[in-house]
C-alpha positions, 0 to 999 in steps of 0.5 A: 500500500505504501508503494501506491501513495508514494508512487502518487506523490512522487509524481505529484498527485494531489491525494488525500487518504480519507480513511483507513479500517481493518475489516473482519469476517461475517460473524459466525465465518471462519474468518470471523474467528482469527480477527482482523483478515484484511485492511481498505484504504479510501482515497481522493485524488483532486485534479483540474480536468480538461475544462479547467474545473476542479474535479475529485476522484475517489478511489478504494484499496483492499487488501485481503490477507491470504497467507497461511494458517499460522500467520493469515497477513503475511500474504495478501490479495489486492484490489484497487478501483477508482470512480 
């Protein structure tokens, strides 16, 4: 996740991480048991579009941990989207 903000700044994209929650499984899943099994960034980017109006995109970052058994987040799958 740190590699995607740091890419945005560095290329000088005007972002703002608006909020950060770790997520769990449905209660009663197996997940549910272990706790936390992933983590969902959401994001703004602020830009001026071709007509020179101020514009927002909003984006979303979730990461699903996917590792073993004994340590669930030391893999993780990884799903971005922006609207």
């Amino acid at each position: 996740m740190i590699q995607i903000f740091s890419a945005l700044g560095k290329a000088n994209i005007n972002y703002e991480i608006a909020k950060t929650e770790y997520t769990r499984g449905r209660p009663g899943d197996i997940m549910d048991s272990i706790g936390n099994t992933g983590k969902e960034w959401k994001f703004e980017v602020y830009f001026t579009n071709q007509n020179g109006k101020l514009t927002t995109l909003y984006g979303n970052v979730r990461a699903a941990w996917a590792g073993s058994v004994a340590d669930v987040s030391d893999r993780y799958d990884l799903v971005a989207y922006v609207s």
